[in-house]
Steps between C-alpha positions, in 0.01 A plus 500: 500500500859536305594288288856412615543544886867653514519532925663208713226240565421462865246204467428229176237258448537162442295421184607095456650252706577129401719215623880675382372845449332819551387818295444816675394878413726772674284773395100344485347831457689602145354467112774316416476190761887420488521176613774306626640106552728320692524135401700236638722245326795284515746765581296710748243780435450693168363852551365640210384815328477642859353809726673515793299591801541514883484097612562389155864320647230295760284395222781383317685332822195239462604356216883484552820651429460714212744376148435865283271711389356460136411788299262388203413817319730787405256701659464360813856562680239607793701469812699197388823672605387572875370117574840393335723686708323416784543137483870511318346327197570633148196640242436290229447622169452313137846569279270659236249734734596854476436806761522280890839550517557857495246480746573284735776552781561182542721197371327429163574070391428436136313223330392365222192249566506416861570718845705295709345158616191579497375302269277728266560577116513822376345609151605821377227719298522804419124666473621801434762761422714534829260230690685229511371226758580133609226276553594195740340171548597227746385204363577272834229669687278676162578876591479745290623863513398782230621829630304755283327297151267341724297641806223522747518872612392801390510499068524129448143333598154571322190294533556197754895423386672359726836645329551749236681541209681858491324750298725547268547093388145432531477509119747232452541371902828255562374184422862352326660581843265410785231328263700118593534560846260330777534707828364412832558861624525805318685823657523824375667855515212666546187400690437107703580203333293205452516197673194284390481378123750737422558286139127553417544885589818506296293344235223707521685828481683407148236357362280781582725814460408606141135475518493663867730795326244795438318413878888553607551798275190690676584400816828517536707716266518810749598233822775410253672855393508597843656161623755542154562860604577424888760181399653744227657697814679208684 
C-alpha cells in the first residue's frame, strides 16, 4: 500500500455527504487517506485541499458553480492548480503560508482571515517549522476544517477516538485555538470527518491527548515518519 498515490486517480470515494457539501477520497487504497472537500457558500462552491480524480468536475457540478479552491496547509498544494484551471477560478492561499505557490500553476488570491465569501475564519498556527496551516470554521452552519493537527486516518486515532490529536502536539494538543469552538461537523485533511457530536469528539480528543500519548507513541510513531517522509517530497 504506498503511502502517497502519485498516478492520476481514475475513481474516488465519497467518504461524507451533508446538506451543502461533500468529502471524498481520490485514492481509498493509500496510508495516507488524503481526503478532500467541496463546500458550498454564498459565493458558489469552495474546493479545498483537493485530489483530483476522473468525475471529480460531476461531483462538484452538484453543488454549484465552483468560487476557488482553498489550500489550508503548506503541504497540501495537492492538485489545487488542475481543479482551478479547470473551472477559471483562482487558488487561494493565506498571505502568511509559505511553499503552495511555487507549486501551484495556477492564479494564486491572497488573504488574510477569510477566502472570498465564504464565510469561514481562518486561524493561522504554525505547529511546526515550515508547517504552517489555516484552520477554518464557519460559524453559520458549525463547520470545522483542520487540515493536518487533527485527524481520523492513519497516525491520528488510538483507542475508540473519534479524532486525533497529531503525534507530535499530543503532549500539549491545541486547546487555545480550537478549545472555544462548538462544531457540528468536523473535516479533515486526512481520513473522514465527523458528522455526529463532532463538539464532544473535539472535546474528547484535547482533553484526552496527553494521557493517550505513550498508547499513541507505540502505536503510531512508525505510521507517522513514513507519512512525514512521503509529504517532505511534495
Amino acid at each position: 500500500m504506498p503511502v502517497y498515490e502519485r498516478s492520476s486517480a481514475t475513481e474516488f470515494q465519497v467518504i461524507g455527504r451533508w446538506s451543502g457539501g461533500v468529502s471524498w477520497l481520490a485514492h481509498p487504497n493509500e496510508e495516507g487517506e488524503r481526503a478532500s472537500h467541496a463546500i458550498r457558500a454564498d459565493d458558489g462552491v469552495w474546493v479545498i485541499d483537493p485530489v483530483d480524480a476522473r468525475g471529480i468536475d460531476d461531483l462538484l457540478e452538484e453543488l454549484g458553480d465552483v468560487a476557488g479552491v482553498a489550500v489550508l496547509c503548506s503541504y497540501h498544494a495537492r492538485d489545487a492548480g488542475a481543479i482551478a484551471n479547470r473551472h477559471d477560478v483562482a487558488v487561494y492561499v493565506p498571505r502568511w503560508m509559505d511553499r503552495v505557490a511555487e507549486r501551484v500553476s495556477a492564479p494564486i488570491e491572497r488573504y488574510e482571515t477569510t477566502f472570498g465569501d465564504s464565510g469561514f475564519h481562518v486561524t493561522r498556527v504554525e505547529p511546526l517549522s515550515l508547517w504552517q496551516e489555516a484552520i477554518a470554521y464557519r460559524e453559520s452552519d458549525g463547520t470545522l476544517i483542520v487540515p493536518d493537527l487533527l485527524g481520523s486516518g492513519p497516525g491520528y486515532t488510538v483507542s475508540d477516538e473519534r479524532v486525533g490529536v497529531a503525534l507530535s502536539h499530543r503532549l500539549f494538543p491545541p486547546r487555545e485555538t480550537l478549545g472555544e469552538l462548538e462544531p457540528d461537523r468536523i473535516l479533515f485533511g486526512h481520513g473522514g470527518g465527523v458528522f455526529e457530536d463532532a463538539n464532544a469528539a473535539l472535546d474528547d480528543a484535547l482533553s484526552g491527548a496527553r494521557k493517550r500519548f505513550p498508547r499513541a507513541l507505540l502505536s503510531q510513531f512508525g505510521t507517522n515518519v513514513r507519512l512525514l517522509t512521503a509529504a517532505m517530497k511534495d
